[in-house]
KOLROTOR-490391 format. One record per atom (N, C-alpha, C): atom name; x, z, y. Coordinates in nm, 4 decimals, m for minus. Atoms other than C-alpha are relative to their C-alpha. Layout:
% residues N
+------+----------+----------+----------+
| site |       c1 |       c3 |       c2 |
+------+----------+----------+----------+
|   CA |        X |        Z |        Y |
...
+------+----------+----------+----------+
END
This chain:
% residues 96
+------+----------+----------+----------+
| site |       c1 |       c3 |       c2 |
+------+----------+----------+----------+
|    N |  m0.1277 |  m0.0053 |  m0.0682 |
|   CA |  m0.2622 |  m0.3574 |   0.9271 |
|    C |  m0.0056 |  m0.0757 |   0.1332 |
|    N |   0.0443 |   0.0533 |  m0.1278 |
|   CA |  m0.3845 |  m0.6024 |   1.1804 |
|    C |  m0.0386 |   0.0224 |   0.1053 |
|    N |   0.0610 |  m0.0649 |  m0.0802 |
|   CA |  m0.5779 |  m0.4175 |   1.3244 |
|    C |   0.0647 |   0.1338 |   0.0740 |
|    N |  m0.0703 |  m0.1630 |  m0.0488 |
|   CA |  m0.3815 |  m0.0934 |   1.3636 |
|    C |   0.1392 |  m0.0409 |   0.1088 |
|    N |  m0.0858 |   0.0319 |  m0.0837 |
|   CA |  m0.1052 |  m0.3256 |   1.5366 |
|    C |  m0.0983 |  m0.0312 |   0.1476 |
|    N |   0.0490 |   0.0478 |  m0.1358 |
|   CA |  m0.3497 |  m0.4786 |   1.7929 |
|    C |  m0.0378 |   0.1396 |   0.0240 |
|    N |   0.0351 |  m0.1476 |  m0.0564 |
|   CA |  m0.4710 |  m0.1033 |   1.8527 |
|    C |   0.1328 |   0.0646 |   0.0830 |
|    N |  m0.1229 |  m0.0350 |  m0.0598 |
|   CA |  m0.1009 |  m0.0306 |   1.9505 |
|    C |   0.0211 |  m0.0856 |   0.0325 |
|    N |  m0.0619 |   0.1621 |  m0.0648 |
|   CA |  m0.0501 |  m0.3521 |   2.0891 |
|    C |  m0.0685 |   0.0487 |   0.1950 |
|    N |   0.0888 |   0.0115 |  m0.1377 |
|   CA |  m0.3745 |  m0.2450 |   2.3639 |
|    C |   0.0474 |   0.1628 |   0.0851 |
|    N |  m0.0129 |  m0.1303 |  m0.0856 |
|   CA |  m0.2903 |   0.1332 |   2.4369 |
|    C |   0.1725 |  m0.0398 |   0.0305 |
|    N |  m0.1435 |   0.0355 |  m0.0777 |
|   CA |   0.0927 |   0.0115 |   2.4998 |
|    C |  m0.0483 |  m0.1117 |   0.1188 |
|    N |   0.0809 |   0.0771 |  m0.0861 |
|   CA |  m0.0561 |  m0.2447 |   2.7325 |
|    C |  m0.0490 |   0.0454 |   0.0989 |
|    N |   0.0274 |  m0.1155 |  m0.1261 |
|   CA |  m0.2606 |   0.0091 |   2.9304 |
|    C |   0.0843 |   0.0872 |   0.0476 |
|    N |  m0.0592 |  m0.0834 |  m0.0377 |
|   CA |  m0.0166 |   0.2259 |   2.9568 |
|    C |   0.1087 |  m0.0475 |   0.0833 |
|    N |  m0.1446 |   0.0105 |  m0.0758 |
|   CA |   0.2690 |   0.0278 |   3.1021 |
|    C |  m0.0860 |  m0.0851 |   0.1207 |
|    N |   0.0631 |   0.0642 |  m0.1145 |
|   CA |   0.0046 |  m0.1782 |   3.3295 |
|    C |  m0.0878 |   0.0827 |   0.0636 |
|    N |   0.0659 |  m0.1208 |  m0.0880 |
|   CA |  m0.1590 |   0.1320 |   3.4368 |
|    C |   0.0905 |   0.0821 |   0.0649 |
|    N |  m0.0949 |  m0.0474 |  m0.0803 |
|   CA |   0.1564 |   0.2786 |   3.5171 |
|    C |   0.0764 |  m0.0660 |   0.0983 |
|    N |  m0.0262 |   0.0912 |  m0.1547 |
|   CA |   0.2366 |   0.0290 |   3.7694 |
|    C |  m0.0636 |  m0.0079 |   0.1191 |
|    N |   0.0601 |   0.0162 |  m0.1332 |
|   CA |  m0.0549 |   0.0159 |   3.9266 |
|    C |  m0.0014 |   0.1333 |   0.0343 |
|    N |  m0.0484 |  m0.1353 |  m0.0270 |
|   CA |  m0.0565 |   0.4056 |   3.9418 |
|    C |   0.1289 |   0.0248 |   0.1121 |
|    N |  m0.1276 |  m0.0168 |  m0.1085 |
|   CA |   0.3281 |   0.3881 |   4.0981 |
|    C |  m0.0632 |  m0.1044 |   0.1283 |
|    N |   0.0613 |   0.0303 |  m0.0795 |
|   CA |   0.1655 |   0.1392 |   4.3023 |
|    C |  m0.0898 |   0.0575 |   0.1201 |
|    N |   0.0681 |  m0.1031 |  m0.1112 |
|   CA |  m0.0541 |   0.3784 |   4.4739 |
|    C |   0.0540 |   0.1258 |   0.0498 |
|    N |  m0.0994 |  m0.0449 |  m0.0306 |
|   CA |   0.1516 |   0.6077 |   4.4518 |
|    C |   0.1399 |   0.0236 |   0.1008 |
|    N |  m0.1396 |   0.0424 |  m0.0850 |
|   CA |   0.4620 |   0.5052 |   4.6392 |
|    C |  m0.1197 |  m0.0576 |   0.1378 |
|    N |   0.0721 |   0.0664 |  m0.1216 |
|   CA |   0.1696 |   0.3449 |   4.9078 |
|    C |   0.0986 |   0.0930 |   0.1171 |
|    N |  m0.0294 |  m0.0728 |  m0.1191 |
|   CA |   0.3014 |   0.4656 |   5.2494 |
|    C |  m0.1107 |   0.0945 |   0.0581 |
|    N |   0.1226 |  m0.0927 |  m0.1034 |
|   CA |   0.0084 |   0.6640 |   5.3581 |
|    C |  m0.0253 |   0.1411 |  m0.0939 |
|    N |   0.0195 |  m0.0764 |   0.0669 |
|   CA |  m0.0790 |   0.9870 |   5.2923 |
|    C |  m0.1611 |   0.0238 |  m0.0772 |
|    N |   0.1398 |   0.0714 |   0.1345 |
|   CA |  m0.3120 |   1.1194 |   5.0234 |
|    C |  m0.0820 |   0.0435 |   0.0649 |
|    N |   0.1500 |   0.0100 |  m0.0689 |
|   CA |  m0.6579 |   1.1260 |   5.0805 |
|    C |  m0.0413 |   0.1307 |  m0.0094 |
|    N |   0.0176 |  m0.1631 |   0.0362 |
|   CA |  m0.8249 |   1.4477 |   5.1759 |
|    C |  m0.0681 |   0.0149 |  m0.1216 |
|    N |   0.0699 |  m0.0606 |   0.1163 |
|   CA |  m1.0975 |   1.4266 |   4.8946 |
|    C |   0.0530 |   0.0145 |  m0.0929 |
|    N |  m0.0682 |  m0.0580 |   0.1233 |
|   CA |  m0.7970 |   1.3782 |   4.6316 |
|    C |   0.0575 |   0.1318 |   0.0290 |
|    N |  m0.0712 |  m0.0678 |  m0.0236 |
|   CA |  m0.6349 |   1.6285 |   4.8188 |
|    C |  m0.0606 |   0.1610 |  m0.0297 |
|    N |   0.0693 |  m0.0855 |  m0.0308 |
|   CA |  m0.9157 |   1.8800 |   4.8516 |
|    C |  m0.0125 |   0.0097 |  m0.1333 |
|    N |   0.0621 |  m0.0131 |   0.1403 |
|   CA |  m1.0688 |   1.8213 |   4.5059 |
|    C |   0.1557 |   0.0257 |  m0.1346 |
|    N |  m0.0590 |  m0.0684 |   0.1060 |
|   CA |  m0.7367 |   1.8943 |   4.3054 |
|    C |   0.0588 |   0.1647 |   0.0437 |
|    N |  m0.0512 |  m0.1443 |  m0.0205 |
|   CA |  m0.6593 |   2.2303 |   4.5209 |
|    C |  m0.1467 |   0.0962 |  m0.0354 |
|    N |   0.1189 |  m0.1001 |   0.0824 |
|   CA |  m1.0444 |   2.3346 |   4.3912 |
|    C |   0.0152 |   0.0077 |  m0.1215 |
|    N |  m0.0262 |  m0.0532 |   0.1261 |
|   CA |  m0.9490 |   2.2800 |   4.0750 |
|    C |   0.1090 |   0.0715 |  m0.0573 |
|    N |  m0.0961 |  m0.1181 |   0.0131 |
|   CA |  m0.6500 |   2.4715 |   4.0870 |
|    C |  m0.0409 |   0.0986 |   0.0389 |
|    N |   0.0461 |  m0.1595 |  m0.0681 |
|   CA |  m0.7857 |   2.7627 |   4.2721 |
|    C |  m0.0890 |   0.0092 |  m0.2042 |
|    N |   0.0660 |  m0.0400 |   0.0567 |
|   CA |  m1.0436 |   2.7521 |   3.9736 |
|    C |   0.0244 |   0.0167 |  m0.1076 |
|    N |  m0.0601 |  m0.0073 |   0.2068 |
|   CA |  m0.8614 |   2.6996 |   3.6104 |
|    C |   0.1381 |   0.1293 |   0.0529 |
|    N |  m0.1501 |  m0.1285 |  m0.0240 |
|   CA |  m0.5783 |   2.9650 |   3.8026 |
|    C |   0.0969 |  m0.0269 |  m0.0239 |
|    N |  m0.1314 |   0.1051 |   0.0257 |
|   CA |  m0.3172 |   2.7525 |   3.7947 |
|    C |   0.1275 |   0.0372 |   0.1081 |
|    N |  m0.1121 |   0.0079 |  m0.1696 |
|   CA |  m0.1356 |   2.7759 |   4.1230 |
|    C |  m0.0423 |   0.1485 |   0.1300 |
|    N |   0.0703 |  m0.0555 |  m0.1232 |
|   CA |  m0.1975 |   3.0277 |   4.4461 |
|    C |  m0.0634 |  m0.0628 |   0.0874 |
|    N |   0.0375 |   0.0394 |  m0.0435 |
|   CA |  m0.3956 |   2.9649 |   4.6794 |
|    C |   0.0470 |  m0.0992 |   0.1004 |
|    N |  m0.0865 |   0.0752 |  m0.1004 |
|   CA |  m0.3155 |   2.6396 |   4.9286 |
|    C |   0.1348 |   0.0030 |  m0.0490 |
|    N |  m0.1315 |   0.0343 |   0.0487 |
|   CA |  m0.0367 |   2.5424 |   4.7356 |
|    C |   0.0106 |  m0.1124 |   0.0266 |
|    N |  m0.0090 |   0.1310 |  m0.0395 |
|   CA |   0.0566 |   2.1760 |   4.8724 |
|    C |   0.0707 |  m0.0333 |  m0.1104 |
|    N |  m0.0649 |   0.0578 |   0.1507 |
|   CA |   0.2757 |   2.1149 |   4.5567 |
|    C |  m0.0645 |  m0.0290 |  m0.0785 |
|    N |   0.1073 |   0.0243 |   0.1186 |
|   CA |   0.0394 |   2.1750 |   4.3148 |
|    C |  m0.1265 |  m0.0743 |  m0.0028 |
|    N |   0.0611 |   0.1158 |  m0.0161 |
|   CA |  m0.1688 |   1.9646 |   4.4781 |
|    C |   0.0201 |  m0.1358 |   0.0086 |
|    N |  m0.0740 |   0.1380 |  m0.0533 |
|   CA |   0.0485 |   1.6917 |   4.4920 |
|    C |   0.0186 |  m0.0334 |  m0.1433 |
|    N |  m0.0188 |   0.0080 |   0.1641 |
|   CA |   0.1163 |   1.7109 |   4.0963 |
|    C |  m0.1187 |  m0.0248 |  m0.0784 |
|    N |   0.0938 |   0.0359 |   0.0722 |
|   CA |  m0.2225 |   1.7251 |   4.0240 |
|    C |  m0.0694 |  m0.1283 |   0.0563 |
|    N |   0.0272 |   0.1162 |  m0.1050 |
|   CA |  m0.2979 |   1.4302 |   4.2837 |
|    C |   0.0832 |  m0.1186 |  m0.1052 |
|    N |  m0.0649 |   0.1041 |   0.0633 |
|   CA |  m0.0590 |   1.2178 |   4.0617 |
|    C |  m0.0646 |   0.0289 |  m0.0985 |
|    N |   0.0445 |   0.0139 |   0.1207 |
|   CA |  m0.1565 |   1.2972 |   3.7296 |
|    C |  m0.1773 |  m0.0625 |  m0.0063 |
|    N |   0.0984 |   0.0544 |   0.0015 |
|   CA |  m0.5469 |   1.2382 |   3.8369 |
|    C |   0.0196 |  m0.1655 |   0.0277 |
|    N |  m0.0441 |   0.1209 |  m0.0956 |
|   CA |  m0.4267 |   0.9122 |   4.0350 |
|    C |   0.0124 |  m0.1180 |  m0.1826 |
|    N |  m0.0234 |   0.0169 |   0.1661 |
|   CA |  m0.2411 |   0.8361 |   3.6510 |
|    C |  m0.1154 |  m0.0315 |  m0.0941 |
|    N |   0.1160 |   0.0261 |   0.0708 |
|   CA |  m0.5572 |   0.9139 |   3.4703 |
|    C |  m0.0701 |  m0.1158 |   0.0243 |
|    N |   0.1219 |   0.0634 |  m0.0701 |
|   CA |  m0.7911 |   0.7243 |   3.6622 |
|    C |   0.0597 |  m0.1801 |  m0.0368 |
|    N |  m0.0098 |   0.1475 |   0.0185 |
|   CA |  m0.5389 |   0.3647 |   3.6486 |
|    C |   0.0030 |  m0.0199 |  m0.1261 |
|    N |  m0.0271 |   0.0300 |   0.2163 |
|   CA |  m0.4763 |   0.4223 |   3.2491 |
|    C |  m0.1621 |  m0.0453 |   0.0068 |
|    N |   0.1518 |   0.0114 |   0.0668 |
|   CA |  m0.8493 |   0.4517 |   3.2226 |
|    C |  m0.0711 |  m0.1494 |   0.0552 |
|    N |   0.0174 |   0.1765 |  m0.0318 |
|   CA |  m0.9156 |   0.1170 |   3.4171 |
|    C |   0.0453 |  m0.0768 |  m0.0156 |
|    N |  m0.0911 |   0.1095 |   0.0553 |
|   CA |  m0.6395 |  m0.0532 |   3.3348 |
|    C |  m0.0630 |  m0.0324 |  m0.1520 |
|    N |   0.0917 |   0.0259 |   0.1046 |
|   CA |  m0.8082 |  m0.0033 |   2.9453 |
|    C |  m0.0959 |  m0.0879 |   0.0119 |
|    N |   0.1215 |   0.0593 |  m0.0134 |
|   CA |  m1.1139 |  m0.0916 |   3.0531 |
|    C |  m0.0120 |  m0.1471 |  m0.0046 |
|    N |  m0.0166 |   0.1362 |  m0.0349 |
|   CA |  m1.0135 |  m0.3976 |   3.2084 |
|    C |   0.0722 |  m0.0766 |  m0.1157 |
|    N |  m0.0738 |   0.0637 |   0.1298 |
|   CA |  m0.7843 |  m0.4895 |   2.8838 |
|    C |  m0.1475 |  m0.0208 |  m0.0812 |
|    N |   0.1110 |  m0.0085 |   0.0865 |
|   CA |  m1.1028 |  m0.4173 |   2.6767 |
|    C |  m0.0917 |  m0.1291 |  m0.0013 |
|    N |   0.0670 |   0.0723 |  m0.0159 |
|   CA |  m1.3084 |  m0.6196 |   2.8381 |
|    C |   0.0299 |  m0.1828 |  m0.0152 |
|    N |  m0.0105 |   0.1144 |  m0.0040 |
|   CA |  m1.0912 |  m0.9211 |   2.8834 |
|    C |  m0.0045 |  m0.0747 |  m0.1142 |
|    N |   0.0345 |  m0.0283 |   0.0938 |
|   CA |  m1.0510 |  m0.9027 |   2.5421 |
|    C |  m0.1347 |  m0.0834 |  m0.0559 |
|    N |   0.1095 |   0.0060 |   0.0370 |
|   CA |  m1.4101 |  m0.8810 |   2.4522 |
|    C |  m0.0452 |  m0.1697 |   0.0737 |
|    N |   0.0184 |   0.1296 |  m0.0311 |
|   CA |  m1.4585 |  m1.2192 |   2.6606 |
|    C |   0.0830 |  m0.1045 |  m0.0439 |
|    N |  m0.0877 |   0.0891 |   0.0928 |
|   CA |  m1.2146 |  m1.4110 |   2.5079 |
|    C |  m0.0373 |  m0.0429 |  m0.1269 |
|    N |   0.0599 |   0.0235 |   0.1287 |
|   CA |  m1.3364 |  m1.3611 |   2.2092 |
|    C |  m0.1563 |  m0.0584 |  m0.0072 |
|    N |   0.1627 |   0.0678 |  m0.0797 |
|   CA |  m1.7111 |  m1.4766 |   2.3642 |
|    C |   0.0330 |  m0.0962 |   0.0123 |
|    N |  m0.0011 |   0.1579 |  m0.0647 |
|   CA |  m1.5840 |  m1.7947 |   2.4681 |
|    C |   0.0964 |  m0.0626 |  m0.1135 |
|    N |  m0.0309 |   0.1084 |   0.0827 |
|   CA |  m1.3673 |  m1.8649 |   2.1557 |
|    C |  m0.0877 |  m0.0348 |  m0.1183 |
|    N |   0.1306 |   0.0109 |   0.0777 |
|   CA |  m1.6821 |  m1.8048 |   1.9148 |
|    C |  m0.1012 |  m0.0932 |   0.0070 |
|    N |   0.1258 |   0.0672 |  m0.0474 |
|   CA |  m1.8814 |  m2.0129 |   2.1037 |
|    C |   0.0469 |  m0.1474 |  m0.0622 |
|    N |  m0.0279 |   0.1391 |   0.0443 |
|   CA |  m1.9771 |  m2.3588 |   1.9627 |
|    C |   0.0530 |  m0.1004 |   0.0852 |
|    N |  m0.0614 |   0.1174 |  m0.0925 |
|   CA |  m1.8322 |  m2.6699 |   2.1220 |
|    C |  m0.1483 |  m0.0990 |   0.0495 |
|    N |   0.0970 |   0.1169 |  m0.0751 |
|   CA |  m2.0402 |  m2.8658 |   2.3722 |
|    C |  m0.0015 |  m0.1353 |  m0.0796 |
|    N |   0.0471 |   0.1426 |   0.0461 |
|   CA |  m2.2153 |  m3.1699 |   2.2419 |
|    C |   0.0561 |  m0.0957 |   0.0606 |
|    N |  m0.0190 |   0.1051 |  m0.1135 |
|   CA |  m2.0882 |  m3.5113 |   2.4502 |
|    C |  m0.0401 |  m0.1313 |  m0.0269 |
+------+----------+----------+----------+
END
Protein backbone atom coordinates (compact mmCIF):
# COMPACT_ATOMS: atom_id res chain seq x y z
CA UNK A 1 0.00 0.00 0.00
CA UNK A 2 3.03 2.11 0.53
CA UNK A 3 4.24 1.78 -2.24
CA UNK A 4 1.27 2.20 -4.58
CA UNK A 5 0.72 5.67 -2.66
CA UNK A 6 4.32 6.92 -3.26
CA UNK A 7 3.76 5.74 -7.03
CA UNK A 8 0.76 8.24 -7.04
CA UNK A 9 2.34 10.51 -4.85
CA UNK A 10 5.44 10.79 -7.94
CA UNK A 11 3.24 10.76 -11.22
CA UNK A 12 0.93 13.57 -9.40
CA UNK A 13 4.15 15.41 -8.76
CA UNK A 14 5.31 15.27 -12.39
CA UNK A 15 2.41 16.13 -13.64
CA UNK A 16 1.54 19.33 -11.84
CA UNK A 17 5.45 20.39 -11.92
CA UNK A 18 5.70 19.56 -15.49
CA UNK A 19 2.73 21.42 -16.20
CA UNK A 20 4.14 24.58 -15.05
CA UNK A 21 7.12 24.40 -16.50
CA UNK A 22 5.36 23.43 -19.84
CA UNK A 23 2.87 26.72 -19.33
CA UNK A 24 6.07 28.24 -18.65
CA UNK A 25 7.34 27.84 -22.08
CA UNK A 26 4.52 28.08 -23.32
CA UNK A 27 3.14 31.48 -22.45
CA UNK A 28 7.21 32.61 -23.18
CA UNK A 29 6.77 35.72 -25.41
CA UNK A 30 8.60 34.55 -28.41
CA UNK A 31 7.57 32.67 -31.06
CA UNK A 32 7.89 28.93 -31.58
CA UNK A 33 10.86 27.60 -32.88
CA UNK A 34 11.04 26.62 -36.50
CA UNK A 35 12.36 23.00 -35.78
CA UNK A 36 9.23 22.54 -33.30
CA UNK A 37 7.40 24.19 -35.81
CA UNK A 38 8.61 22.32 -38.87
CA UNK A 39 8.91 18.89 -37.20
CA UNK A 40 5.18 18.76 -35.94
CA UNK A 41 3.73 19.98 -39.55
CA UNK A 42 5.91 16.66 -40.91
CA UNK A 43 4.28 14.73 -38.71
CA UNK A 44 1.00 15.83 -39.52
CA UNK A 45 1.39 15.83 -43.21
CA UNK A 46 2.48 12.12 -42.46
CA UNK A 47 -0.03 10.24 -39.82
CA UNK A 48 -2.89 12.52 -42.14
CA UNK A 49 -4.04 14.39 -39.58
CA UNK A 50 -4.47 17.92 -40.79
CA UNK A 51 -4.01 19.53 -44.58
CA UNK A 52 -1.29 20.58 -45.70
CA UNK A 53 0.46 23.92 -43.90
CA UNK A 54 -2.02 24.05 -41.40
CA UNK A 55 -0.58 26.66 -38.70
CA UNK A 56 -3.18 25.39 -36.10
CA UNK A 57 -2.40 22.04 -36.15
CA UNK A 58 0.85 22.88 -35.73
CA UNK A 59 0.42 24.87 -32.89
CA UNK A 60 -1.61 21.95 -31.02
CA UNK A 61 0.81 19.58 -31.76
CA UNK A 62 3.72 22.13 -30.71
CA UNK A 63 2.00 22.14 -27.22
CA UNK A 64 1.25 18.72 -26.61
CA UNK A 65 5.06 17.75 -27.72
CA UNK A 66 6.31 20.88 -25.57
CA UNK A 67 3.82 18.93 -22.62
CA UNK A 68 5.38 15.62 -23.33
CA UNK A 69 8.84 16.51 -23.29
CA UNK A 70 8.43 18.69 -19.50
CA UNK A 71 6.25 15.60 -17.95
CA UNK A 72 9.04 13.39 -19.13
CA UNK A 73 11.83 15.56 -17.41
CA UNK A 74 10.10 16.78 -14.82
CA UNK A 75 9.86 12.61 -13.90
CA UNK A 76 13.13 12.17 -14.53
CA UNK A 77 14.30 14.79 -12.40
CA UNK A 78 11.73 13.59 -9.47
CA UNK A 79 13.25 10.07 -10.01
CA UNK A 80 16.43 10.89 -9.65
CA UNK A 81 16.24 13.21 -6.72
CA UNK A 82 14.63 10.59 -5.17
CA UNK A 83 17.12 7.96 -5.95
CA UNK A 84 19.83 10.34 -4.22
CA UNK A 85 18.21 10.88 -1.21
CA UNK A 86 17.92 7.69 -0.59
CA UNK A 87 22.04 7.35 -1.40
CA UNK A 88 22.86 9.73 1.15
CA UNK A 89 20.34 8.50 3.80
CA UNK A 90 21.76 4.76 3.53
CA UNK A 91 25.02 5.85 3.83
CA UNK A 92 26.92 5.17 7.12
CA UNK A 93 27.76 8.07 9.40
CA UNK A 94 31.24 9.58 9.29
CA UNK A 95 33.63 8.47 11.95
CA UNK A 96 34.93 11.76 14.20
Amino acid sequence: MKRAIRIGVFILLTFLIGRSLANVYLQWPAPMPDWLHDSTMFAIRVTGLGREYNPEDAENMATVIVASISWTLTGLVLWLMVFTVRRFRGRPKAQT
